[in-house]
C-alpha angles and dihedrals in degrees: 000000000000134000125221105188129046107254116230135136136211088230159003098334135172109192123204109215117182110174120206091217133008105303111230108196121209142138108252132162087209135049116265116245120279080023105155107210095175092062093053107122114197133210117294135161114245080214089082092050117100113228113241139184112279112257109222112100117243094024111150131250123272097044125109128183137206115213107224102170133346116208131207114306104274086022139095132296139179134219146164103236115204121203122194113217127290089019112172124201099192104167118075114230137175126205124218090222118054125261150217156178149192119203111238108172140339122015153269148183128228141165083278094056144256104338120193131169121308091036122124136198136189118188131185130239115277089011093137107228131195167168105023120169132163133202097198105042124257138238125189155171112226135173119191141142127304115268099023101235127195140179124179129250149189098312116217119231107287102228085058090094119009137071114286096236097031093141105045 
């Protein structure tokens, strides 16, 4: 893990930091070995990133992502995924690289419970996941494989987790 930049902000900021190994911090002139330069993302405003479709095949409508960084094909990629209101995710899938999310804004409700911001998961590869839905709408930060596969899976009873009357 290295740094190149100094970090700071301007106000009032919370930063989300996931390493991909055990960070070792120390001043150096020079990159530690196994430092991959190449890899080093800096700073940028979400604000300048074009929403998108989101790219896994059978998604369902009402949901838009932001492509923050794609990694190597197989590998891994991030994105801020948007929900509209009253969104439903009714088919049960599993991915063959691990996943996770942070909780941005809004809320939703999966098979793991009433998530709000602030709220973090982390799920392993081939764990089978569904239904989510949320009333409110739903903005969060996700990392996952590249490309996002997904197959589909057992699905759980509908009514399991979501408001009786959702789609009234």
């Amino acid at each position: 893990m290295f740094c190149i930049e100094a970090w700071s902000a301007q106000e009032n900021t919370t930063a989300l930091w996931m390493p991909e190994c055990h960070p070792s911090f120390m001043t150096s002139l020079t990159d530690a070995p196994g430092a991959k330069r190449e890899l080093y993302i800096p700073s940028s405003s979400s604000e300048l990133i074009p929403w998108s479709a989101t790219i896994t095949p059978g998604f369902p409508a009402g949901a838009m992502r932001k492509t923050l960084r794609k990694g190597q094909e197989g590998g891994r990629s991030t994105w801020l995924l948007g929900c509209l209101p009253q969104f439903a995710e009714t088919a049960a899938e599993y991915h063959p690289i691990p996943e996770e999310t942070f909780v941005l804004q809004g809320s939703i409700t999966t098979q793991a419970g009433y998530m709000t911001p602030g709220c973090y998961f982390w799920r392993p590869e081939l764990i089978s996941h569904a239904p989510a839905y949320t009333e409110t709408g739903y903005f969060a930060f996700v990392r996952g494989g590249n490309p996002h596969l997904s197959f589909h899976a057992w699905e759980p009873p509908f009514h399991t987790y979501y408001p009786w009357h959702w789609n009234k």
